[in-house]
SENU-645978 format. One line per field, with one value per residue (C-alpha): x negated, y, z; residue number from 1; residue in three letters. Coordinates in Angstrom, 2 decimals, padded with zeros to 5 digits. Last residue first. Example, Ala and Ser with C-alpha at 12.3 -4.5 7.8 and 13.67 -1.06 7.14 Angstrom:
2
east: c(-013.67  -012.30)
north: c(-001.06  -004.50)
up: c(007.14  007.80)
dodren: c(2  1)
roza: c(ser  ala)
# end
This chain:
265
east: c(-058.72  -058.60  -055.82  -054.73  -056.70  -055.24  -053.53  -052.13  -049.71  -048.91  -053.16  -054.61  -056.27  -057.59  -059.14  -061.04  -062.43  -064.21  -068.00  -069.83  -071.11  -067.32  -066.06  -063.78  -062.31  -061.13  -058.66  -058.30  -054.40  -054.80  -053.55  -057.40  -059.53  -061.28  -062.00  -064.51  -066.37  -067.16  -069.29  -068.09  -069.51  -067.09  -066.13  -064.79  -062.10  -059.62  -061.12  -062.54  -064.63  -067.99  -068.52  -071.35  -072.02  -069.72  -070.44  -068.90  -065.60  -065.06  -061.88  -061.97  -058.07  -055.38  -052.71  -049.90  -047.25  -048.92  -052.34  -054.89  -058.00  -060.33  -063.37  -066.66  -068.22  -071.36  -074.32  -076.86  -073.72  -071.29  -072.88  -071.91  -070.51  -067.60  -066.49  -066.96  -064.97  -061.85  -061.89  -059.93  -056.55  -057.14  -057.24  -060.36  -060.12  -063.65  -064.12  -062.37  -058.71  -056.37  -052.47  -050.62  -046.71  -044.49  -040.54  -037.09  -037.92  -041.45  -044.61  -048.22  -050.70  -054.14  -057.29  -060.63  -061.75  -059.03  -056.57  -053.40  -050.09  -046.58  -044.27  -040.77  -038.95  -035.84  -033.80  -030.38  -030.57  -030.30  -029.63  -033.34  -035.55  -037.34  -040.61  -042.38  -045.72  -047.59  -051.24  -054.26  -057.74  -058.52  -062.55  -063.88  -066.89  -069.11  -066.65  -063.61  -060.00  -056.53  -053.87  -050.78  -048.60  -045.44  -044.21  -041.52  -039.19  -037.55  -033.91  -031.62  -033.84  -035.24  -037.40  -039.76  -042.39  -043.51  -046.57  -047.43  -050.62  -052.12  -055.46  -057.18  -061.14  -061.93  -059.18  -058.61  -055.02  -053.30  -050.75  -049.47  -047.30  -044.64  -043.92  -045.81  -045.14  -048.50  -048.32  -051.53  -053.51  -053.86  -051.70  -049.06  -049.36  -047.39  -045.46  -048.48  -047.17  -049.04  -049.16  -050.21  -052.64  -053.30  -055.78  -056.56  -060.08  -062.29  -065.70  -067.24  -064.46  -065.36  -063.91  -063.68  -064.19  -060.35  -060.59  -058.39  -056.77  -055.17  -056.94  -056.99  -053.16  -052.95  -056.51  -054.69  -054.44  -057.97  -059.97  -061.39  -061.28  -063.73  -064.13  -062.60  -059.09  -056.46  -058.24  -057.56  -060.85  -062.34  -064.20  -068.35  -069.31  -072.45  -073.74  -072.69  -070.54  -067.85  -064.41  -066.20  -067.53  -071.23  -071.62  -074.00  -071.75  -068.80  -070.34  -071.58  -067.95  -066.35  -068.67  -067.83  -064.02  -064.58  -066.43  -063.91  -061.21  -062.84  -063.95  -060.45  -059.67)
north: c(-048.53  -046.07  -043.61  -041.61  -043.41  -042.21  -044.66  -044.39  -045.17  -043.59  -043.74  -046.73  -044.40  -045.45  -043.47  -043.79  -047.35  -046.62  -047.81  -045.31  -043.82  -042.90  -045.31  -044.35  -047.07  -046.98  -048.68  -049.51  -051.35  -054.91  -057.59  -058.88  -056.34  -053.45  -052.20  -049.07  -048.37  -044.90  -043.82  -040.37  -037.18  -034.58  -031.17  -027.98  -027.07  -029.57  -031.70  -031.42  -034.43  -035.04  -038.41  -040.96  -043.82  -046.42  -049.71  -052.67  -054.39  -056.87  -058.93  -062.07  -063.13  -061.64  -063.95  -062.78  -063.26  -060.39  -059.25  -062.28  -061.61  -063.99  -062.89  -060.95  -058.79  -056.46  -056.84  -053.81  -051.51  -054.41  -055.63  -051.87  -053.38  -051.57  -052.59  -055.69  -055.25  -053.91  -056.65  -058.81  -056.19  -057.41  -061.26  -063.28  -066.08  -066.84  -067.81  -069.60  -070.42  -073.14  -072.55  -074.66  -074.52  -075.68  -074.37  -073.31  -072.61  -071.20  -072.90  -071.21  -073.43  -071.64  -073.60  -074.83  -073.99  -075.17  -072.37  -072.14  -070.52  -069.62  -067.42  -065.95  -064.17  -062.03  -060.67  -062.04  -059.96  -056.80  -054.16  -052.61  -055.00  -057.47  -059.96  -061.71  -063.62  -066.43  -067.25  -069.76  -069.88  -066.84  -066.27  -063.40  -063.11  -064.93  -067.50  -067.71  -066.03  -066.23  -064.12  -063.09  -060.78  -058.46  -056.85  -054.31  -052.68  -049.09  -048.15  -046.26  -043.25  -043.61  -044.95  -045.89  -048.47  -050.17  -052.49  -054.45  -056.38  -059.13  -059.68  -063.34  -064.43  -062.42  -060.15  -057.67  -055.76  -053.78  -051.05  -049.27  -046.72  -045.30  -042.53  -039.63  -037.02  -035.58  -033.35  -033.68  -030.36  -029.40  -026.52  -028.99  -032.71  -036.09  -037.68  -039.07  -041.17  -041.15  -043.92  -043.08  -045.63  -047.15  -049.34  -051.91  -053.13  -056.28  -055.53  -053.25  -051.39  -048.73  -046.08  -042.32  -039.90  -039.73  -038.17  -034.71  -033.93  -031.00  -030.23  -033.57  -033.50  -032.11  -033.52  -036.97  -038.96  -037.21  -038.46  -041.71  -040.23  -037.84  -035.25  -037.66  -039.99  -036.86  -034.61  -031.17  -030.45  -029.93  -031.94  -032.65  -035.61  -037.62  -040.48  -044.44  -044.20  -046.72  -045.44  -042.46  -044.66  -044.97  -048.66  -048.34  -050.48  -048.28  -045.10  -046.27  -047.21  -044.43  -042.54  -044.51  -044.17  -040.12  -040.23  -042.52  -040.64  -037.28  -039.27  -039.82  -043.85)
up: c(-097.47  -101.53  -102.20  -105.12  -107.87  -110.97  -113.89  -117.54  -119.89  -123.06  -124.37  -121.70  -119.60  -116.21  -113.90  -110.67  -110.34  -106.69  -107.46  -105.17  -108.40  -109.98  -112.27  -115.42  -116.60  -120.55  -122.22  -125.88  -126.30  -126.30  -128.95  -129.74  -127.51  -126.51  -123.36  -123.20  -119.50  -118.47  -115.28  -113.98  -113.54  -111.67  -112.44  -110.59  -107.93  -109.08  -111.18  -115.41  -116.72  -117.18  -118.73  -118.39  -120.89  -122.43  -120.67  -122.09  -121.73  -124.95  -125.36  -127.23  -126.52  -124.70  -122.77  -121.70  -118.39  -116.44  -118.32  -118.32  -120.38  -122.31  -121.94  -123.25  -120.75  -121.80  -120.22  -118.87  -117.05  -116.10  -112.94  -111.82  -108.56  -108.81  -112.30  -111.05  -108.25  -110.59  -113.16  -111.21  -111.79  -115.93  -115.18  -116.15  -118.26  -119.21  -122.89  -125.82  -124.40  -124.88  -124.01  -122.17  -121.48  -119.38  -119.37  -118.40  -114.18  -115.26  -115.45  -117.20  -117.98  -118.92  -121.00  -120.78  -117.69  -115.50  -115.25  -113.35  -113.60  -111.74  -113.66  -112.04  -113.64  -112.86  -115.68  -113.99  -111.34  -113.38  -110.81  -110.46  -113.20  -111.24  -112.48  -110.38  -111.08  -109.34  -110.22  -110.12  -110.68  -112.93  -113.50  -110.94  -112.88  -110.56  -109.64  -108.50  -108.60  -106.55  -107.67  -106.28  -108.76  -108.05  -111.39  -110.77  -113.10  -113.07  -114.05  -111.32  -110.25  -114.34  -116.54  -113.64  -113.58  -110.29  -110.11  -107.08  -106.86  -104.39  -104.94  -103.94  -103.34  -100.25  -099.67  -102.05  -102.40  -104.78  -105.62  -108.16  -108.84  -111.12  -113.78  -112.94  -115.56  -118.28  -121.43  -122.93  -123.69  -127.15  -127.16  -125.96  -126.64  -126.49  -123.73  -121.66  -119.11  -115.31  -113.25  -109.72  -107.87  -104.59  -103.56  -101.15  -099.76  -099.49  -100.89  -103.72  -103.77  -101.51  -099.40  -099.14  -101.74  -103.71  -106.71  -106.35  -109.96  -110.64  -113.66  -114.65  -115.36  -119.02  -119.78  -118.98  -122.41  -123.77  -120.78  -122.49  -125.69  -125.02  -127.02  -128.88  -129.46  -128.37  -130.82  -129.48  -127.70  -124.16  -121.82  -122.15  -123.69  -122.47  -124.84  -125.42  -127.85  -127.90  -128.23  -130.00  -132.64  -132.13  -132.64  -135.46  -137.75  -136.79  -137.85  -140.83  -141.59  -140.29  -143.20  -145.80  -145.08  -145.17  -148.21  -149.96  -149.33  -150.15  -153.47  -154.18  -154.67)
dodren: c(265  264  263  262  261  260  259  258  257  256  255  254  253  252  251  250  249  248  247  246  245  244  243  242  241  240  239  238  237  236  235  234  233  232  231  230  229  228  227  226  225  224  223  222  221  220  219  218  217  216  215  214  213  212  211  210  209  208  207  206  205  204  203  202  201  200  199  198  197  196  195  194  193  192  191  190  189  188  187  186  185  184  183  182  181  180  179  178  177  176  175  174  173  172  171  170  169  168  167  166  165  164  163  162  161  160  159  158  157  156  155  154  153  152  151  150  149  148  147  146  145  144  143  142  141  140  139  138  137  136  135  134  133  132  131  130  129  128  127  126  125  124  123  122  121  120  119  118  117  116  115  114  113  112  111  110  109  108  107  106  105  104  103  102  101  100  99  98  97  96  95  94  93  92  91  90  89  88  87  86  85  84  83  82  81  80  79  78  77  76  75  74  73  72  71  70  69  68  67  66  65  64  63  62  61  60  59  58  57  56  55  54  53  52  51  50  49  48  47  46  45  44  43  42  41  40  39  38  37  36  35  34  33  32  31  30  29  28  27  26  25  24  23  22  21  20  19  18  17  16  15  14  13  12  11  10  9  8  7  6  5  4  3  2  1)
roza: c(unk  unk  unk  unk  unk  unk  unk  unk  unk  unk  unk  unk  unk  unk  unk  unk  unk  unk  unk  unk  unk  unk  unk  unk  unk  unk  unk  unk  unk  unk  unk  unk  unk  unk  unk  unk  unk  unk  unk  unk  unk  unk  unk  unk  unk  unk  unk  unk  unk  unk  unk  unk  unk  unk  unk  unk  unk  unk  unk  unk  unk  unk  unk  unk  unk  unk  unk  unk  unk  unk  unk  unk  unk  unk  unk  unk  unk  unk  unk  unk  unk  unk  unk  unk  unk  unk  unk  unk  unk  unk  unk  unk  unk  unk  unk  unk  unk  unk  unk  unk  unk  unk  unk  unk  unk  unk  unk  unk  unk  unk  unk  unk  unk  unk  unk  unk  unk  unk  unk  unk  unk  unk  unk  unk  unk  unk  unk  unk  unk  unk  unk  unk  unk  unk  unk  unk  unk  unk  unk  unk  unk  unk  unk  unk  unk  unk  unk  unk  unk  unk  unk  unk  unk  unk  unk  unk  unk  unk  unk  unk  unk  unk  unk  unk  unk  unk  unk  unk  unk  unk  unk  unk  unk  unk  unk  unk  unk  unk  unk  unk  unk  unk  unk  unk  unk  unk  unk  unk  unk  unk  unk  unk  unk  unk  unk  unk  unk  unk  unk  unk  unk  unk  unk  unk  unk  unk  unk  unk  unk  unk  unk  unk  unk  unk  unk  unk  unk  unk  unk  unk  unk  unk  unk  unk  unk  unk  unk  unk  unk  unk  unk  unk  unk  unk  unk  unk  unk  unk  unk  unk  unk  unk  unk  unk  unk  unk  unk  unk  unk  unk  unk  unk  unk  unk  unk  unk  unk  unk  unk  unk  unk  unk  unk  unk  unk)
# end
């Protein structure tokens, strides 16, 4: 192995053990730079559309409420600035132990799919109870699904009109959208979450969601300060939620696909 190699491998490695990886470190970044995973990674997706961004200020998530958001693709990088299109939407709402979510992705005016899921959690962690998911691709009736599920502690059984299955799991199943009030309530900020993690018709094993530090990021007409959360994962792509300080989930950069609160009830 070259000794630059093994210098630079070394060195990722110390950096790792400490926990202070960019993904992870917990310390305030300031915007700017042409590395697309630092300075900060968590923004490094959108810094093509941030500049336009207007965070909405009104509402909380800390109780019932519903939520829209823009989904934003990343399609590589010009200058060092991501280049940015709106590619769908999502919506969801809380009521008391259920969210209802719609998500639209667009290819095109005549190909886009859309997920439609009712949940119904529990517990302190908003654990998964049960589920039904629907599945639609624009002109392809035949592609529809339909998933109904349930979890009873110990592991997830998912029905469709073909088959049953059960899978086991190790920790809390807790689905990605049921996240978003704890992420509001800032429970997260002095314990790390470790769960199992329902996203549509998968199951994701030992993920981690852990506070990350504050970030100042770049808005139209100045900066703002936001609260940073890292998800990592078995099988999941690193995501970070950026949190503003009355608890409204922001931002959400997942690398190609990303999300930007554009209205909060």
């Amino acid at each position: 192995m070259k000794r630059r190699t093994f210098l630079k491998l070394s060195t990722l490695a110390a950096l790792a053990a400490q926990g202070n990886l960019p993904l992870l470190a917990a310390k305030k970044y300031s915007w700017g730079g042409d590395n697309r995973f630092t300075d900060p990674a968590a923004i490094e997706p959108i810094t093509g559309f941030l500049p336009n961004c207007s965070p909405p200020t009104g509402g909380d998530m800390k109780s019932d409420f519903s939520a829209k958001y823009k989904m934003l693709r990343q399609d590589g990088q010009a200058d060092g600035v991501s280049r940015n299109e709106e590619m769908g939407s999502l919506e969801m709402t809380f009521a008391g132990n259920t969210c209802n979510s719609t998500e639209i992705r667009v290819k095109s005016d005549s190909d886009y799919n859309t997920v439609h899921i009712d949940l119904e959690f529990q517990g302190q962690y908003n654990s998964a109870k049960s589920w039904t998911l629907e599945s639609t691709f624009f002109g392809h009736p035949e592609a529809r699904l339909v998933e109904r599920g349930n979890w009873d502690g110990n592991a997830m059984s998912v029905q469709t009109k073909s088959w049953t299955n059960s899978y086991p799991t190790g920790k809390l199943l807790i689905a990605r959208y049921a996240l978003w009030p704890l992420l509001a309530s800032g429970v997260l900020k002095n314990t790390p979450l470790m769960f199992d993690m329902l996203e549509d018709c998968s199951l994701r094993r030992a993920q981690t969601l852990k506070y990350a530090g504050e970030i100042e990021i770049p808005v139209a007409g100045g900066t703002a300060v936001l609260d940073s959360y890292a998800h990592t994962g078995y099988a999941s792509v690193p995501t970070h939620y950026l949190v503003d300080e009355a608890g409204r989930v922001q931002l959400i950069t997942m690398q190609t696909v990303n999300w930007a609160l554009t209205e909060l009830t």
